[in-house]
TORTOR-909760 format. One line per 10 residues: their letters; for each residue x, y, z of N, C-alpha, C, O. Coordinates in steps of 0.05 Angstrom, whole numbers, plus 5000, padded with zeros to 4 digits. Layout:
A	X:Y:Z:X:Y:Z:X:Y:Z:X:Y:Z ~ ...
This chain:
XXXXXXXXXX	9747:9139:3785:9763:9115:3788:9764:9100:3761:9745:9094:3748 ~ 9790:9096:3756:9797:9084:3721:9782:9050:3729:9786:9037:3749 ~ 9768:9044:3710:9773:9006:3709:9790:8995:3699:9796:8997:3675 ~ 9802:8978:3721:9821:8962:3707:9812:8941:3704:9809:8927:3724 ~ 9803:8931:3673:9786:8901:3668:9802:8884:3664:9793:8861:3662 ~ 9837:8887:3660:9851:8868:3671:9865:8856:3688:9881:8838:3682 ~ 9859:8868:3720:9861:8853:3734:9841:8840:3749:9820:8850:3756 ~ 9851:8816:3752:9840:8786:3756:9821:8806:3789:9796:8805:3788 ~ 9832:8819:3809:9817:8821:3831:9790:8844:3825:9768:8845:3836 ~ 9801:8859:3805:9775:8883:3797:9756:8858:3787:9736:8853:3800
XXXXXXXXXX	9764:8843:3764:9743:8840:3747:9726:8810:3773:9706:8797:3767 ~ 9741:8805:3796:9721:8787:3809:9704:8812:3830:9679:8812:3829 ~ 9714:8825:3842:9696:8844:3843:9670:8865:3837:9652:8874:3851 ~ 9677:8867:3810:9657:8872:3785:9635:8851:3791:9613:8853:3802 ~ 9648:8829:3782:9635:8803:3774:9603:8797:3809:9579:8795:3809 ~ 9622:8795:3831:9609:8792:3857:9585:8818:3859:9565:8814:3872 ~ 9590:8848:3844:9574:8866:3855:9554:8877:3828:9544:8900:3828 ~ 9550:8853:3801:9538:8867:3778:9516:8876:3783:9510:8898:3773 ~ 9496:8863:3800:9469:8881:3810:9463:8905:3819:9452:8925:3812 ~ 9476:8894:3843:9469:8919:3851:9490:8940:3842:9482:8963:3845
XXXXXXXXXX	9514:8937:3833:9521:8970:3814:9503:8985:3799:9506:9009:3802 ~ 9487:8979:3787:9459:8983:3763:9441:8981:3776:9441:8956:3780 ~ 9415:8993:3791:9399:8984:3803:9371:8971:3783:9353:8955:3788 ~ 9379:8990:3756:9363:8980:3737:9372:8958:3718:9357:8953:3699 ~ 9392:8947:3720:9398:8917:3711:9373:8898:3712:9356:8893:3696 ~ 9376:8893:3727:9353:8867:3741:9335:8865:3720:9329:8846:3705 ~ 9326:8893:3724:9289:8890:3705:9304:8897:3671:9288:8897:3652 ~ 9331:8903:3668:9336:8899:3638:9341:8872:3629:9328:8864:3610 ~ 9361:8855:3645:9361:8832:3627:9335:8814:3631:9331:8794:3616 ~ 9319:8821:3651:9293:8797:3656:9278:8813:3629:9258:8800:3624
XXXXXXXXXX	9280:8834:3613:9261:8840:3594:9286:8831:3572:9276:8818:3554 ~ 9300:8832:3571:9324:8807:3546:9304:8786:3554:9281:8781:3545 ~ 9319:8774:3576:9313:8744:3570:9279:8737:3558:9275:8716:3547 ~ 9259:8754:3560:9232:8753:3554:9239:8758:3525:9231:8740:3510 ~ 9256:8784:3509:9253:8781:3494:9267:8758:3474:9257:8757:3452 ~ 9286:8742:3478:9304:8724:3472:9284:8693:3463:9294:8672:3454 ~ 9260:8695:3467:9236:8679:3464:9228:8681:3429:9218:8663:3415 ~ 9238:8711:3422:9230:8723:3390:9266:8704:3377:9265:8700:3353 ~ 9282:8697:3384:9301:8692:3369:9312:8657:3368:9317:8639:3384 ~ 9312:8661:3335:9303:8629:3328:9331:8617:3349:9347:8630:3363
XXXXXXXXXX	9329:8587:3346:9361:8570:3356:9383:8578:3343:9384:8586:3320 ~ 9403:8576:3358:9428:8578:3341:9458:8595:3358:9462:8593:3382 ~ 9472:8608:3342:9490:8622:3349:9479:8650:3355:9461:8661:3342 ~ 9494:8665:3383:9481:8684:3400:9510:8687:3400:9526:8669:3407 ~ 9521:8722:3387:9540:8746:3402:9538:8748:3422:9515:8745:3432 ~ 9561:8752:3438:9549:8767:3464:9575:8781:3461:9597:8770:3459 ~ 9569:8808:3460:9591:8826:3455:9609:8843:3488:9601:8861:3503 ~ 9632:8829:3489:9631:8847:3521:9614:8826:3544:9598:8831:3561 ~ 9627:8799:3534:9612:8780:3550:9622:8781:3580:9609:8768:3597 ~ 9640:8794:3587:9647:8804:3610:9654:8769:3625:9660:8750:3612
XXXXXXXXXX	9653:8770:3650:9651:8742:3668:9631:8714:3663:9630:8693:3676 ~ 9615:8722:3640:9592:8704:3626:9566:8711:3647:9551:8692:3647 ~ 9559:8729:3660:9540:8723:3673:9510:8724:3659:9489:8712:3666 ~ 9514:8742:3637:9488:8745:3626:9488:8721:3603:9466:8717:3592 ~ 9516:8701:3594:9509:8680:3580:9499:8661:3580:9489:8647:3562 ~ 9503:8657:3608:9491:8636:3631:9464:8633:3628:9452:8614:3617 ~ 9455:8650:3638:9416:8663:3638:9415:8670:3608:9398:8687:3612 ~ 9418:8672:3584:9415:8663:3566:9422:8637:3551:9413:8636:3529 ~ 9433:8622:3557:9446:8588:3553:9420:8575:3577:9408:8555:3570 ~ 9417:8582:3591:9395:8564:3609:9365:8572:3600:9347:8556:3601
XXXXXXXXXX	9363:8596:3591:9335:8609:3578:9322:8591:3552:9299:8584:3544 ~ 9356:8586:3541:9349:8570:3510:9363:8553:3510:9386:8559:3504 ~ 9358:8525:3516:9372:8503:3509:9388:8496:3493:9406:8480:3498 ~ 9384:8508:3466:9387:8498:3442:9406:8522:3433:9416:8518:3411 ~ 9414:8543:3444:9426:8568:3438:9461:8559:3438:9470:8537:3446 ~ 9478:8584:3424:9504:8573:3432:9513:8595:3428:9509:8606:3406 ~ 9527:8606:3449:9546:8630:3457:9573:8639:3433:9591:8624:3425 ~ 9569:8662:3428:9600:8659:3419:9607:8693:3433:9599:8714:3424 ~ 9621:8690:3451:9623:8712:3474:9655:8728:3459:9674:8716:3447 ~ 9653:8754:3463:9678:8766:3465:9685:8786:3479:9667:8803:3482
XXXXXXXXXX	9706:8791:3491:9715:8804:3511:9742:8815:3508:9754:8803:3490 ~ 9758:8838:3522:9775:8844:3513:9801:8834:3532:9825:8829:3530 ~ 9776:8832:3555:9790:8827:3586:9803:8798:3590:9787:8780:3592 ~ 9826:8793:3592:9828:8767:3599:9817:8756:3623:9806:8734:3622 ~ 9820:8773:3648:9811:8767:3674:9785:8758:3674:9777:8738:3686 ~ 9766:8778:3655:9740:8778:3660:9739:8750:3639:9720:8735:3644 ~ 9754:8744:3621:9744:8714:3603:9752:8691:3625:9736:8673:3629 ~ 9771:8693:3635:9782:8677:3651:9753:8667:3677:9748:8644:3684 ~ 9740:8691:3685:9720:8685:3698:9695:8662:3685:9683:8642:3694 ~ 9693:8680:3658:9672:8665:3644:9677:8632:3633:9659:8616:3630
XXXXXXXXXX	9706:8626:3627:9708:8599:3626:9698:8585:3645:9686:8564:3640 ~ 9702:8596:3675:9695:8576:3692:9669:8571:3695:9659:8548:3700 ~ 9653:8598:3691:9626:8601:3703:9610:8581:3672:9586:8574:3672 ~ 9627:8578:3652:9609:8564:3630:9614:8546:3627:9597:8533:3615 ~ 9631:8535:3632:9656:8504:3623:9631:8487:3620:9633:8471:3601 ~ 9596:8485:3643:9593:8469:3643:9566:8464:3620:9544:8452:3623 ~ 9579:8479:3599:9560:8481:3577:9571:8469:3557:9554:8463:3540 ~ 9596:8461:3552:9618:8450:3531:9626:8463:3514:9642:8482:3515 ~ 9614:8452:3494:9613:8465:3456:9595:8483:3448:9595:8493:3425 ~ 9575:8490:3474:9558:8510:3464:9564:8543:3466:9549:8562:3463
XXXXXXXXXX	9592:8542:3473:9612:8567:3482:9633:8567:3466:9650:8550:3467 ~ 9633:8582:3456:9660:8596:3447:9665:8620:3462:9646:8633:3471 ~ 9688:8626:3464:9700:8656:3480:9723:8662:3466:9739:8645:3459 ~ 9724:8692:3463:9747:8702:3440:9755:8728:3454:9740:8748:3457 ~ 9779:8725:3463:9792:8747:3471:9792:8774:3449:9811:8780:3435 ~ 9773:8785:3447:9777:8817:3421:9762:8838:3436:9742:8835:3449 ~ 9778:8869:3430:9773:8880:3428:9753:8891:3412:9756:8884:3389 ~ 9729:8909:3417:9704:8920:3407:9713:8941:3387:9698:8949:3370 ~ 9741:8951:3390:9743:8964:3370:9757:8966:3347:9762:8986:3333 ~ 9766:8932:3345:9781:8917:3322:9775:8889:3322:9790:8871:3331
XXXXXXXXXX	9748:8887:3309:9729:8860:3310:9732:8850:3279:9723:8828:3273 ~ 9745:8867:3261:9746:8856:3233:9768:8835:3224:9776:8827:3203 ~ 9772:8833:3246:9800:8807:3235:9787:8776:3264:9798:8756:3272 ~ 9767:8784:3268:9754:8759:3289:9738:8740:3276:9717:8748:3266 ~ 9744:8715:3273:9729:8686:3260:9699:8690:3283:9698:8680:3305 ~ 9679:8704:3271:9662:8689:3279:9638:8683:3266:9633:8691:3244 ~ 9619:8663:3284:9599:8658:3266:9587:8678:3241:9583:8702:3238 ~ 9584:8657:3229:9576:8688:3197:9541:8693:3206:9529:8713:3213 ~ 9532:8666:3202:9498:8676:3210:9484:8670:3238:9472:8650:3247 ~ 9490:8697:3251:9483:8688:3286:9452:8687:3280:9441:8694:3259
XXXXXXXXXX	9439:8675:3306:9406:8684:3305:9405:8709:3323:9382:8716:3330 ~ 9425:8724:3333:9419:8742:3351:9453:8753:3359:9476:8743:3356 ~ 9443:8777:3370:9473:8787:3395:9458:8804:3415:9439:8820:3412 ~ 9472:8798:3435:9468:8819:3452:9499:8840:3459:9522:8834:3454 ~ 9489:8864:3471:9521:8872:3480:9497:8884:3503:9474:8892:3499 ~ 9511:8880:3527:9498:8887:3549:9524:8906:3569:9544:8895:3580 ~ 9517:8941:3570:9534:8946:3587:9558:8948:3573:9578:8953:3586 ~ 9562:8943:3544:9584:8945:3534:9604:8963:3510:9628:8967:3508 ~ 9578:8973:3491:9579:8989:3482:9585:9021:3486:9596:9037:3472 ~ 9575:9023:3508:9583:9057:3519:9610:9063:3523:9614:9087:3527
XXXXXXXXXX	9631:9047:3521:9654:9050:3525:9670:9058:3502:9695:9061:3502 ~ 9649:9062:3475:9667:9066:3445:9658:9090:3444:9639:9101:3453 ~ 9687:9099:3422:9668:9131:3406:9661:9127:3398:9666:9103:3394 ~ 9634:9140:3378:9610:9140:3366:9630:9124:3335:9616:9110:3321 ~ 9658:9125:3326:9660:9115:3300:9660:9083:3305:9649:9065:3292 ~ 9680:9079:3334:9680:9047:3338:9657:9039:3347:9655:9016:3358 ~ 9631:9057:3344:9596:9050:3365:9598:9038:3327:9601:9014:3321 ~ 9596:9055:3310:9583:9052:3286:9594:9022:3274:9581:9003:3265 ~ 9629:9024:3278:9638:8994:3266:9623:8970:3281:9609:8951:3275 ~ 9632:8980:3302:9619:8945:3319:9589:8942:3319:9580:8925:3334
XXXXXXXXXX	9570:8959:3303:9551:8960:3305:9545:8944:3279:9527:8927:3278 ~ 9562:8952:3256:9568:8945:3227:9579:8918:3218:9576:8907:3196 ~ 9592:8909:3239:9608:8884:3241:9587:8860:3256:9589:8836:3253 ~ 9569:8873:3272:9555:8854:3279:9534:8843:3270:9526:8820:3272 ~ 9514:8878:3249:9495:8874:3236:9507:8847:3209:9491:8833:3198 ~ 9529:8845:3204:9540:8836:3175:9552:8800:3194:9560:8780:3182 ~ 9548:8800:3223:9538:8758:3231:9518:8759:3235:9514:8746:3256 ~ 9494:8771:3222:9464:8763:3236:9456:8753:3210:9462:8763:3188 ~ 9441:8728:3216:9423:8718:3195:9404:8736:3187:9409:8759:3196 ~ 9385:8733:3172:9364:8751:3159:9345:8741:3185:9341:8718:3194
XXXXXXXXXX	9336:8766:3194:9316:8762:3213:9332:8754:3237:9321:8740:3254 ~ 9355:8760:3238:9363:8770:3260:9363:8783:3273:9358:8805:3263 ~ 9367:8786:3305:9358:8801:3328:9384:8805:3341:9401:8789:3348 ~ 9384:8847:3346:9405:8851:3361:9405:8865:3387:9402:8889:3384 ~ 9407:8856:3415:9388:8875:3433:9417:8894:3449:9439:8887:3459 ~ 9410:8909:3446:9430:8929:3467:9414:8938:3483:9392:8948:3480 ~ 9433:8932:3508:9422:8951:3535:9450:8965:3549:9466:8953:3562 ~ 9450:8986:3543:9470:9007:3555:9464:9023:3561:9440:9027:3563 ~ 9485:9049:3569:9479:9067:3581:9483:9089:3546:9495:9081:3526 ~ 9466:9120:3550:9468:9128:3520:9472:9155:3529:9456:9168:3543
XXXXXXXXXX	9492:9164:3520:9488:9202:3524:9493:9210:3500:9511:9201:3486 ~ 9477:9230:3494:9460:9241:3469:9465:9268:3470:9459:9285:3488 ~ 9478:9271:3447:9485:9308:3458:9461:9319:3442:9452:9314:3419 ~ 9452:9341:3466:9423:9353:3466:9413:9369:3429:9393:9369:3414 ~ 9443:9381:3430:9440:9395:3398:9434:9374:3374:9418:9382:3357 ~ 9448:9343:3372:9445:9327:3364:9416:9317:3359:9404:9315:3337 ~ 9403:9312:3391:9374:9298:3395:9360:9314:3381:9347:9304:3363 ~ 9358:9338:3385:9330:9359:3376:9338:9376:3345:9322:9394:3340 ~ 9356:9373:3329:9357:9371:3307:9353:9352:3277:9355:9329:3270 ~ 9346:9382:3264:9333:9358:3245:9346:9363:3218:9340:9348:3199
C-alpha cells in the first residue's frame, strides 16, 4: 500500500495509530527523550517532523528548547501546527522536502536534530546529503539522533 502523506485523512490516521504501527517506538523515543538531557538549550531539527508528535515530548522534555521542524507533507504540517500552536515562537515549521534541503533558511547552529522514522525513505545519495546538510546546522558539540528503520546490504556489511 503506497503512502499518501498528502492527504489530510491518511496523515490523521497515521497520526491516531503512530504506536502501535512500530511496536518498538515507545521504548525508542523514551531512550531520545533520556538522551536529549546530553543536548545543551537551543534550536532542535526535527527532520520529517511529521504531525509534531515527537516535538511535543521533546518541547515539554526541555523547556528552554525550540523546534525548527520540516516536513514535506502539508497535511501532516497542517496537523503539527495545531498540535504545537501552543508553544508560540518556540516552533518554526517549514514545508521541505529531505531531498532538496539546500535552498531551506534554517537555523545555522542547532544544539541538536532528530529525524525519527524519516530517513529510510531516501536513497543512500539523498541519506548522505541530508545527513551533510544537517551535520553543517549543528553547533560544535552538536547532537544528532536518528532512529529509523536500516537495510544494509549483506555484501556491503561484511566487507572490508
Amino acid at each position: 500500500m503506497a503512502h499518501n502523506w498528502q492527504d489530510p485523512a491518511f496523515a490523521e490516521a497515521w497520526d491516531s495509530r503512530h504506536l502501535t504501527g512500530n511496536p518498538a517506538r515507545a521504548e525508542h523515543l523514551s531512550l531520545l527523550l533520556a538522551m536529549l538531557d546530553q543536548v545543551a538549550d537551543g534550536w532542535i531539527l526535527d527532520l520529517g517532523c511529521g504531525s509534531g508528535l515527537v516535538a511535543r515530548m521533546v518541547l515539554d522534555q526541555k523547556p528552554a528548547a525550540r523546534i525548527f521542524g520540516l516536513d514535506s507533507s502539508t497535511a501532516m504540517l497542517e496537523l503539527a501546527k495545531e498540535r504545537l500552536a501552543l508553544y508560540g515562537e518556540r516552533v518554526t515549521l517549514a514545508e521541505a522536502d529531505l531531498t532538496a534541503l539546500d535552498h531551506l533558511e534554517a537555523p545555522a547552529t542547532c544544539s541538536g536534530a532528530i529525524a525519527v522514522q524519516s530517513l529510510h525513505h531516501l536513497e543512500e545519495a539523498q541519506y548522505r546529503a541530508a545527513v551533510r546538510w544537517t551535520f553543517d546546522h549543528l553547533a560544535p558539540g552538536g547532537w544528532f539522533f536518528v532512529i529509523d528503520r536500516l537495510a544494509i546490504p549483506s555484501e556491503r556489511l561484511y566487507s572490508a
